[in-house]
Residue frames as qw, qx, qy, qz and C-alpha x, y, z in Angstrom:
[[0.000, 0.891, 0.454, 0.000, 0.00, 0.00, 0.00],
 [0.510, 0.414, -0.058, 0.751, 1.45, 2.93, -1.18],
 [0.218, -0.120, -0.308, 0.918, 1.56, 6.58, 1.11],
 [0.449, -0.001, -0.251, -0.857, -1.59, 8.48, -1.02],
 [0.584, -0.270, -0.734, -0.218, -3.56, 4.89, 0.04],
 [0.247, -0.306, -0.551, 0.736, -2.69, 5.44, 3.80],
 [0.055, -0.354, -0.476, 0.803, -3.96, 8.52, 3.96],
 [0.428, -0.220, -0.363, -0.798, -6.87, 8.11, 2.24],
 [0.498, -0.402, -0.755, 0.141, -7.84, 5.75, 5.13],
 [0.296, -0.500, -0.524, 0.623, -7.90, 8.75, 6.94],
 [0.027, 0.197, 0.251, 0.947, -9.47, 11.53, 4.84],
 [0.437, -0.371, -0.171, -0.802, -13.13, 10.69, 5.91],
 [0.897, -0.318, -0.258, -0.165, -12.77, 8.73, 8.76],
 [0.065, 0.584, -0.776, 0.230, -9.77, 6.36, 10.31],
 [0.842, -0.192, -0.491, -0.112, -9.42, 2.79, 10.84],
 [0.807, -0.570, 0.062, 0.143, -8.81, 1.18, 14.30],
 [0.147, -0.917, 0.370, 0.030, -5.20, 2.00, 15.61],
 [0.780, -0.321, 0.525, 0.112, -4.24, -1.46, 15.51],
 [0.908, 0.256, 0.284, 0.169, -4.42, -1.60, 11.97],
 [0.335, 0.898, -0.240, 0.154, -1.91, 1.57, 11.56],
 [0.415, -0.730, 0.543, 0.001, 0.62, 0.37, 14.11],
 [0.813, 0.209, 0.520, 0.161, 0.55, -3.14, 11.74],
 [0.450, 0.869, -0.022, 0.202, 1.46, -0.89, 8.89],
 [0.118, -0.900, 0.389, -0.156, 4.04, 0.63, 10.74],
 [0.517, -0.510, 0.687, 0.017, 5.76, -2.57, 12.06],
 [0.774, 0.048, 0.576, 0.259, 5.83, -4.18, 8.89],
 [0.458, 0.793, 0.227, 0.331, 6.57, -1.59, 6.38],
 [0.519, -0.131, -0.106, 0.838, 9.47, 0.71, 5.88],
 [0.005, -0.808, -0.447, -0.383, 7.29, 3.69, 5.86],
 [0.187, 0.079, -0.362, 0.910, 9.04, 7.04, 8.06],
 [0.022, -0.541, -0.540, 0.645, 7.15, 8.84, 10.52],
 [0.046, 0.408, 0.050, -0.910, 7.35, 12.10, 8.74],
 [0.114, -0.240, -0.640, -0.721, 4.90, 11.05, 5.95],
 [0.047, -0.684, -0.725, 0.057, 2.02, 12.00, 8.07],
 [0.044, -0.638, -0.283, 0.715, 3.14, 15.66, 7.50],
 [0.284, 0.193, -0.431, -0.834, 2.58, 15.62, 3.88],
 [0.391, 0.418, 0.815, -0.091, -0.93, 13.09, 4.45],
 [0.308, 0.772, 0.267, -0.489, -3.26, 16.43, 3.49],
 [0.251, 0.528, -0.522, -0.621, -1.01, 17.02, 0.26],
 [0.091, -0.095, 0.945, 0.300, -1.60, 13.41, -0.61],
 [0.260, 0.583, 0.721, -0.271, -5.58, 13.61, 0.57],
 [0.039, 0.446, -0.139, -0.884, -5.27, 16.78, -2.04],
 [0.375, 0.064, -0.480, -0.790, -6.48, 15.24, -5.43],
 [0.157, -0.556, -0.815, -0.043, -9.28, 12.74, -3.82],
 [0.043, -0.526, -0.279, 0.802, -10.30, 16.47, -2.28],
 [0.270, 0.297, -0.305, -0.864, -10.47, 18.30, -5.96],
 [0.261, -0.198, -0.788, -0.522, -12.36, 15.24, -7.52],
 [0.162, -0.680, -0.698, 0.157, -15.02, 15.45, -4.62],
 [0.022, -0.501, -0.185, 0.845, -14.88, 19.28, -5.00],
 [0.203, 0.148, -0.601, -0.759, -15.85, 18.76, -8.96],
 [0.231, -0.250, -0.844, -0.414, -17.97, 15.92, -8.63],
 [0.365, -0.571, -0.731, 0.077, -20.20, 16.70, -5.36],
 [0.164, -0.964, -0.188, -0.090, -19.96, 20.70, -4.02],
 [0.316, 0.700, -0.297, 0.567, -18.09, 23.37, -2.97],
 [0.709, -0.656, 0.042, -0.255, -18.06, 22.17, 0.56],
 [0.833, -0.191, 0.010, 0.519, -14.43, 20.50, 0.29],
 [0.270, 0.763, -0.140, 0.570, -12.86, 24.24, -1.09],
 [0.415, -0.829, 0.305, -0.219, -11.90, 25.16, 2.51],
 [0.872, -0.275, 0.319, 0.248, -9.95, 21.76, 3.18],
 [0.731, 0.580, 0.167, 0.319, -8.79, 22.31, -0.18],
 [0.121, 0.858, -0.280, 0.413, -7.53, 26.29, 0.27],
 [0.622, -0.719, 0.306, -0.048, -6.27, 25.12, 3.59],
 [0.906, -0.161, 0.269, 0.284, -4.08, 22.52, 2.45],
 [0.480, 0.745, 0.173, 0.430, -2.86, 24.70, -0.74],
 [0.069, 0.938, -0.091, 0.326, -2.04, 27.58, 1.69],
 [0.655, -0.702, 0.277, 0.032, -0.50, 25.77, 4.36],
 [0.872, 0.033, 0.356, 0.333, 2.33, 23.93, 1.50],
 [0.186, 0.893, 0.106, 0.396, 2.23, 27.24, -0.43],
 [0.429, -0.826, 0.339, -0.138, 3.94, 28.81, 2.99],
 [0.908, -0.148, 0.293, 0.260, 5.79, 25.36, 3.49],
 [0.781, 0.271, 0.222, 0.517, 7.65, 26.38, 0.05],
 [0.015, -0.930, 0.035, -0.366, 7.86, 30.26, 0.55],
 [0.306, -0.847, 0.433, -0.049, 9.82, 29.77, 3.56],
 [0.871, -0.273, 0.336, 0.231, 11.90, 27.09, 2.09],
 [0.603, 0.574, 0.197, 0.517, 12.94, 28.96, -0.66],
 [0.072, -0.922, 0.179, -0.337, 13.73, 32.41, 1.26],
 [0.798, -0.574, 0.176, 0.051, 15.61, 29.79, 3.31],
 [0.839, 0.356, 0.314, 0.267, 17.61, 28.94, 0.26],
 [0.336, 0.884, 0.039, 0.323, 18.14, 32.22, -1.03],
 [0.467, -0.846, 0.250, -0.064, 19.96, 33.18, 2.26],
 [0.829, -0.314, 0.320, 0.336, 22.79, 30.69, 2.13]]
């Protein structure tokens, strides 16, 4: 199961803990991919924003603005050196 599967298990829901800590102890998966989940949960987001309402646009802008920043200050970080 790839990374963008994971965390669709958690986009509208979450399964029982047991079955993530299984994941975890048999897969070489790193911690830190739960801080880019929301970028992965991004295009199941736009295709429910197309096919069913504008009720996912906020998750959407949120995720957009909060990676948007993410690269703004990694580039100005850049620039500095």
């Amino acid at each position: 199961m790839g990374k963008a599967y994971l965390a669709m298990t958690a986009l509208f829901g979450t399964f029982p803990a047991a079955f993530y800590q299984s994941y975890y102890d048999n897969s070489e998966i790193t911690s830190d991919w739960q801080e880019r989940m929301p970028l992965y949960n991004l295009y199941p987001l736009l295709n429910h924003l197309l096919l069913f309402d504008g009720s996912y646009l906020r998750d959407i802008n949120e995720i957009c603005r909060r990676f948007a920043e993410t690269l703004i200050s990694s580039a100005g970080a850049h620039s500095a050196d």
